[in-house]
C-alpha positions in Angstrom: 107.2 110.8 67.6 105.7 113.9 69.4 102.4 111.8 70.3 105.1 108.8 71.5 106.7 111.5 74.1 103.6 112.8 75.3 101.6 110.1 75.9 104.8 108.6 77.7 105.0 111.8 79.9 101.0 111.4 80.8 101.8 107.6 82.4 104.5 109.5 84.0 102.4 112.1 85.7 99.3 109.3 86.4 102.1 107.5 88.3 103.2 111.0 90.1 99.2 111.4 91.1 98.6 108.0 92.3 101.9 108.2 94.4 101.0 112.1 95.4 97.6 110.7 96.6 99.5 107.8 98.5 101.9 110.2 100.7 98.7 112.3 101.5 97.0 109.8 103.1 99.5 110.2 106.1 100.1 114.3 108.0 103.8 112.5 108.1 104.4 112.2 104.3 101.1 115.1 103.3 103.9 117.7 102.1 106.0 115.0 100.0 102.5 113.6 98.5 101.6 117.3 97.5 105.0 118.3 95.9 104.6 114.7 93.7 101.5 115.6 92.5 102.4 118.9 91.6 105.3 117.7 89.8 102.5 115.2 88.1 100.9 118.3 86.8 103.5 120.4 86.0 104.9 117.7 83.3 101.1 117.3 82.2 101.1 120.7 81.5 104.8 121.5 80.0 104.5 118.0 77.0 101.1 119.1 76.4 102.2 121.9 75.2 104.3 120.2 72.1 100.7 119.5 71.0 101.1 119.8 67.3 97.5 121.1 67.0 98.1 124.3 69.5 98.0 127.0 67.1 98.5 129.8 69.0 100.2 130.0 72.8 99.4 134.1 73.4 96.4 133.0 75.3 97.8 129.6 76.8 101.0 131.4 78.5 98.7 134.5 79.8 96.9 131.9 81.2 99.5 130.4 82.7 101.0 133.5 83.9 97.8 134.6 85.5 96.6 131.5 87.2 100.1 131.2 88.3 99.9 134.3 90.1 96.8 133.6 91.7 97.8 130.8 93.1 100.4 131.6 95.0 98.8 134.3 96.2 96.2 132.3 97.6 98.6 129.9 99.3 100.3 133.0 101.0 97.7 135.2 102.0 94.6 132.9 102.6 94.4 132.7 106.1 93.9 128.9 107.6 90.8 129.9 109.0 89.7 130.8 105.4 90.8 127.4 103.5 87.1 125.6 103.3 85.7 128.6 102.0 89.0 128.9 99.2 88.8 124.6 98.8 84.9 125.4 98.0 85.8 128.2 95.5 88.6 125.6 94.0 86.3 122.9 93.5 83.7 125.2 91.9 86.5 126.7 89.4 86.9 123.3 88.5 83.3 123.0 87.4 83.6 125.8 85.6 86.5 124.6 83.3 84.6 121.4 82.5 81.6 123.3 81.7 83.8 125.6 79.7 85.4 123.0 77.9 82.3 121.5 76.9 81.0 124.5 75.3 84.0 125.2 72.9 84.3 121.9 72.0 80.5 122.1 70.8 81.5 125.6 69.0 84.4 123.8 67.2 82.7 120.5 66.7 81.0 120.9 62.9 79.1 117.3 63.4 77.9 116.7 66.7 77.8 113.0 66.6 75.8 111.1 69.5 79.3 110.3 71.3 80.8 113.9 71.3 76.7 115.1 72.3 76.7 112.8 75.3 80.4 113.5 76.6 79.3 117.7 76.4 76.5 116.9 78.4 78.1 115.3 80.9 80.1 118.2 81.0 78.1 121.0 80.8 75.5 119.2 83.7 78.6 118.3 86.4 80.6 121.3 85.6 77.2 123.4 86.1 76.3 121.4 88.7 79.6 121.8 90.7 80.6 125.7 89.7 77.2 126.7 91.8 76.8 124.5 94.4 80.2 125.2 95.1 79.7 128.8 95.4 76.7 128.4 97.5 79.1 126.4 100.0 81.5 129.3 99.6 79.2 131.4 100.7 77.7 130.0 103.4 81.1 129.1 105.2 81.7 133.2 104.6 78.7 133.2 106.2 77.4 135.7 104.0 74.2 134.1 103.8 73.0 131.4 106.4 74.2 128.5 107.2 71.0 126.8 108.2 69.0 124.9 105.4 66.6 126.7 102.8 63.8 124.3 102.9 60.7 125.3 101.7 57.2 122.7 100.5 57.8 120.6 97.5 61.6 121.5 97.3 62.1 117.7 96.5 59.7 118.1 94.1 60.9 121.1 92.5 64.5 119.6 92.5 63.5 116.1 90.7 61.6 118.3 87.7 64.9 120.3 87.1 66.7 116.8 87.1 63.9 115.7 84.9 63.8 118.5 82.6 67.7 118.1 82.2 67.6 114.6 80.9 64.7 115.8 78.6 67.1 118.6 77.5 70.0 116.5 77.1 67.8 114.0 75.1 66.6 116.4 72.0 70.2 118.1 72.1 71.2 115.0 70.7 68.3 114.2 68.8 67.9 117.7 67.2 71.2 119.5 66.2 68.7 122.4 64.5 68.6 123.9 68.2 71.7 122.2 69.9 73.0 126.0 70.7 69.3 127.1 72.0 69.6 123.5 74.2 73.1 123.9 75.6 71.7 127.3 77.2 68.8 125.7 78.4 71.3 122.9 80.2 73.7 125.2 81.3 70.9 127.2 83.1 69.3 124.2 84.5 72.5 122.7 85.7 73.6 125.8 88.4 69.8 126.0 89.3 70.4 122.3 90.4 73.6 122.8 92.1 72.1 125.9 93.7 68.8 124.1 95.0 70.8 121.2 96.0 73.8 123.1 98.3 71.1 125.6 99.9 68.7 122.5 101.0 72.3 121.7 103.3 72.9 123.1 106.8 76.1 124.5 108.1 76.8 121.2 109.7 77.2 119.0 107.5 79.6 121.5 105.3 82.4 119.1 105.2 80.8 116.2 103.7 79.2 118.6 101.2 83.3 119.8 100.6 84.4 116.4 100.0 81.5 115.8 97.4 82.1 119.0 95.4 85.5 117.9 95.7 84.4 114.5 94.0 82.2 116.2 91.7 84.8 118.5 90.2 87.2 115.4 89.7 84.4 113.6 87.4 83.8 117.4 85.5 87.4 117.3 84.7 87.2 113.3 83.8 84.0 114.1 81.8 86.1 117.2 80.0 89.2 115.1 79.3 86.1 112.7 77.2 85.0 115.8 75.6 88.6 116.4 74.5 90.0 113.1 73.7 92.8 113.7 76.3 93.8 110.6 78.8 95.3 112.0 81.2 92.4 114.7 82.3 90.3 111.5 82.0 93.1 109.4 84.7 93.2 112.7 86.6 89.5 113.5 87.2 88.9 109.7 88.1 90.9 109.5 90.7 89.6 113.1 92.3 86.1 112.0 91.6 87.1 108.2 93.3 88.9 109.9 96.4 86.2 112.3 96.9 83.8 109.7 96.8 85.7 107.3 98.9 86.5 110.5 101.3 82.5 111.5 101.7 81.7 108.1 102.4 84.4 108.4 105.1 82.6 111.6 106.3 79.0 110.2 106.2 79.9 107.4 108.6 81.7 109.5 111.4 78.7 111.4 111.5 76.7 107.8 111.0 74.2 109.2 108.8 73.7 108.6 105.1 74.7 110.7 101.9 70.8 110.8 101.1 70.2 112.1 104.5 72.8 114.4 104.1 71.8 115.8 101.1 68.0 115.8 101.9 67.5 115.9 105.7 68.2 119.6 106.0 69.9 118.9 109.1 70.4 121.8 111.0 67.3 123.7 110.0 66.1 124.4 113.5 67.7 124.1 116.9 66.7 121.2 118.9 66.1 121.4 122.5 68.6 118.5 124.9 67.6 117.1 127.7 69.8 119.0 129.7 69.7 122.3 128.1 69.6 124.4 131.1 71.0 124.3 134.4 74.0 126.2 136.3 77.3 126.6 134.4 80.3 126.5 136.4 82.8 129.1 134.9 86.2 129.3 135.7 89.1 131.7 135.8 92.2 131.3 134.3 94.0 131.0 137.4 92.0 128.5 138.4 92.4 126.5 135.4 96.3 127.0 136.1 95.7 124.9 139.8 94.0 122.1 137.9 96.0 121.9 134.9 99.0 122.1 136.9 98.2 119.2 139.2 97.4 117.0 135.8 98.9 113.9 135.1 96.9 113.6 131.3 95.6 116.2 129.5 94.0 115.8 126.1 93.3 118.8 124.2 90.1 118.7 121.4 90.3 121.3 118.6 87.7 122.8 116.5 86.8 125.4 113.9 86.4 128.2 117.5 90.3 127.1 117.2 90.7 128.3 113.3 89.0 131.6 114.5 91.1 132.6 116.7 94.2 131.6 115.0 95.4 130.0 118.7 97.1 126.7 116.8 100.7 127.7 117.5 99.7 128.8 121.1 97.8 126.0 121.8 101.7 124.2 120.8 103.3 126.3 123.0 100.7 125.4 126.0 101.4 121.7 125.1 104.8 121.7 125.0 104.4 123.4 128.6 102.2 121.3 130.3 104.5 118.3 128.7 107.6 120.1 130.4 105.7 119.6 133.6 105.2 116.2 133.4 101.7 115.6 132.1 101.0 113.3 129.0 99.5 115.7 126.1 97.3 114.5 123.6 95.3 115.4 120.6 92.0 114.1 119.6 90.9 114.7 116.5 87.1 114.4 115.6 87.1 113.7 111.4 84.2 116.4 110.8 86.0 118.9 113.4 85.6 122.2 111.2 84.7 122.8 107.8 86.6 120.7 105.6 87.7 116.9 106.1 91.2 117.3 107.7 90.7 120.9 108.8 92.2 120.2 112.3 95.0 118.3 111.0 96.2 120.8 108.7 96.0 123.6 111.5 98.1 121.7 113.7 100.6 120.5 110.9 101.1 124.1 110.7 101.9 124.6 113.9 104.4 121.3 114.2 102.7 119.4 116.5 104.3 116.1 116.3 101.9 113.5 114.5 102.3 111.1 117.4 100.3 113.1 119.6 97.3 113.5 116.7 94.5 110.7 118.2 91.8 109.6 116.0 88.3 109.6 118.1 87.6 105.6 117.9 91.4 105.4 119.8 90.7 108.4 122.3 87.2 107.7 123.7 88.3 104.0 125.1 91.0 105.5 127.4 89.1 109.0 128.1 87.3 108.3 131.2 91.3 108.2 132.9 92.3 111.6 131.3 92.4 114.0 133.8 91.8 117.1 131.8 89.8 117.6 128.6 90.4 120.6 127.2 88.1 121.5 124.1 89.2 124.5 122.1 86.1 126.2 119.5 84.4 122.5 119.5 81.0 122.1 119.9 78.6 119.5 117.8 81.7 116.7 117.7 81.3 116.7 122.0 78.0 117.0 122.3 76.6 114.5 124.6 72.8 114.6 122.7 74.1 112.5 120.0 74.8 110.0 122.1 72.1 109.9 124.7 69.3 112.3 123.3 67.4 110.1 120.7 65.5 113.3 119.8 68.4 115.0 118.5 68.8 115.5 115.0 72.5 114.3 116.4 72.0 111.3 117.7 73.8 108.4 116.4 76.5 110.6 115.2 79.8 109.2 117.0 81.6 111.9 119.4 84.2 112.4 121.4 83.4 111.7 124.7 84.4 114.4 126.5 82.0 114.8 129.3 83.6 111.4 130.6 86.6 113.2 131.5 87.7 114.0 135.0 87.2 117.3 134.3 86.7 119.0 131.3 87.7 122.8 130.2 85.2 124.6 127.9 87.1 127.7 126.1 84.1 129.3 124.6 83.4 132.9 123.9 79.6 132.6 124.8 77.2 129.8 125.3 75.7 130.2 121.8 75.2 127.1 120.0 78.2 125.7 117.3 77.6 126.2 113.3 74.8 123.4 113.7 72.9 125.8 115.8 72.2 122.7 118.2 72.4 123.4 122.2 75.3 120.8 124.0 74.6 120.0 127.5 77.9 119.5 127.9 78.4 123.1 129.2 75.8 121.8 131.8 78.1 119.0 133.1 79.4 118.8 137.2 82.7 118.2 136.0 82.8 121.0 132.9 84.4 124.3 134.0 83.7 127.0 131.0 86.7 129.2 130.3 84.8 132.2 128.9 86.5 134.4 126.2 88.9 134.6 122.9 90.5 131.1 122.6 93.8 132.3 122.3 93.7 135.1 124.7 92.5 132.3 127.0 95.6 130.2 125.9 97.7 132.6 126.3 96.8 133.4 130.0 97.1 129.8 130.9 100.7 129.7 129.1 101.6 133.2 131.0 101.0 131.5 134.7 102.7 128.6 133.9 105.7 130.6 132.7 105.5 132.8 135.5 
């Protein structure tokens, strides 16, 4: 009767997920979609623990208790500017569960048949995989080591004999249970070496698809643990993480029109490359001056970036919006899907701020109508308006759809310096006749355009 109720609670919470991953397709419906699928979750966990073969729940509820705590937390002190770095982390903690479960599941198993062997594998190798790549990410979005590619001769090379001696591994830990224990070790090692050569070989740039594949990766961990534990609903769960992800980083790859292999094994970013018009005479601007122009605007459309997450200016750059609309100009928001660090990161710093949704524009619906704006106003942006991937078929850009910002009227720059963005790549942009470069702290900036239009 027990095993009756809780697989009937487990279709319950898949149901909750697939609906939860429904309402977050849309910033309208996000919060709703996240509440489901933590109600999902929160069943999950609450029948499972009627398991009849739970021993013990000391450990279980000081889990509970503890990861509880953590977790909220982390949802109220991690600053938004800090939430790729804290999604990295999550995805890698994932990894480490899977890789976890795989090991005492081979500790309580007393006859490793070839099914249970090949199901701990999987775990061990994508959990591995996924904990250290994960924490590589972390890091470099901390920036505590660089974010440019570590790239060195025969790195593929290197990378396809730890892939190779993996599958050799994997092959006599199923073939010789004598030294299964001395082979785990030998996976587990093998596995965050591969995850670690694989994340450091990234640049900086492309840090949101390599998000969206951790993500993906720590969804099939947890589907490749749920196999190792006989348990359908981690096995439901981690597929549809590991489908989204996928589906997601597919997304990513083709706003930045490049491929995953490319991605992965490019090393994009590993040196900056020179544009065609990277020198020439900037025209800076004060903020009064800005004031005059913005005033006189008819259309403005603002472009956010991770400069924006920096300074922590979302809820000012609101408050300028609402301003500009009180004066009669159309405000819009065009949002670039790699802008920042993580897929979505604009989206979720203006949701925070209540900007209405209707004034979120995708890029493919901006760039038609952008040569009539009369102000383009780009806020801690830098590779997603960069003219070089466009029209510079040297740039390790080009291809890569942009925002088209240079084919404003004018366009407003508010930069602190003329350093290149996190892709270390120069933008002749700032180069532009019609750009005007607002030097300074975004939000200070902000806020002095806000101040003269209030006074």
């Amino acid at each position: 009767m027990i095993d009756i109720l809780i697989n009937f609670a487990y279709v319950i919470s898949t149901l909750l997920f697939i609906i939860g991953l429904k309402k977050l397709s849309s910033p309208a419906t996000a919060r709703k979609g996240n509440i489901t699928s933590s109600l999902g979750m929160g069943l999950a966990i609450l029948v499972t623990l009627l398991d009849q073969s739970i021993l013990s729940y000391e450990w279980i509820i000081f889990g509970i208790v503890v990861g509880s705590i953590i977790g909220t937390l982390g949802a109220r002190l991690v600053a938004m500017t800090s939430m790729p770095e804290m999604v990295a982390l999550l995805n890698g903690f994932g990894g480490l569960s899977s890789l976890l479960v795989g090991w005492g599941v081979f500790h309580a198993t007393h006859s490793l048949t070839l099914l249970i062997g090949i199901t701990i594998v999987l775990s061990l190798v994508i959990g591995g995989v996924t904990f250290s790549g994960s924490l590589i990410a972390w890091l470099k979005l901390k920036e505590l080591i660089s974010g440019k590619p570590f790239l060195f001769p025969g790195q593929k090379i290197v990378n396809s004999l730890i892939l190779i001696g993996l599958v050799v591994t994997a092959y006599l830990f199923n073939t010789h249970p004598e030294s299964a224990f001395t082979l785990l070790l030998i996976m587990i090692g093998l596995s965050i070496l591969l995850g670690i050569m694989s994340v450091l070989s990234i640049g900086g740039g492309d840090m949101p698809v390599v998000i969206s594949l951790l993500n993906s990766y720590s969804g099939l961990a947890a589907c490749a643990a749920g196999f190792v534990i006989q348990n359908t609903l981690l096995i439901v769960a981690g597929s549809l993480v590991g489908a989204s992800g996928l589906i997601l980083t597919k997304i990513m790859c083709k706003s930045m029109n490049r491929s995953l292999s490319n991605v992965l094994f490019s090393g994009f970013g590993s040196g900056p490359t020179q544009s065609k018009q990277s020198e020439g005479t900037v025209n800076p601007i004060t903020i009064e001056d800005a004031y005059y122009i913005l005033e006189a605007a008819q259309s403005a459309v603002i472009v956010p970036g991770y400069g924006l997450a920096v300074a922590q200016a979302q809820h000012v750059v609101k408050e300028f919006g609402q301003l500009l609309e009180a004066n009669g100009c159309d405000v819009k928001y065009a949002i670039h899907p790699v802008a920042g660090r993580m897929p979505g990161h604009m989206n979720v710093l203006l949701a925070e701020a209540d900007v209405p949704y209707d004034q979120l524009v995708e890029m493919d619906d901006i760039n038609p109508i952008i040569d009539s704006v009369d102000v383009c106003i780009v806020i801690g942006a830098n590779d997603v308006v960069n003219p070089d991937a466009r029209d510079n078929k040297e740039s390790t850009i080009y291809g890569m759809p942009i925002i088209n910002v240079d084919k404003a009227r004018t366009a407003f720059v508010l930069k602190r310096s003329m350093s290149p963005g996190f892709a270390g790549i120069q933008n002749p942009l700032f180069f532009k006749e019609n750009t005007k470069m607002l030097f300074g702290d975004a939000k200070q900036s902000v806020q002095g355009l806000i101040s003269e239009f209030k006074g």
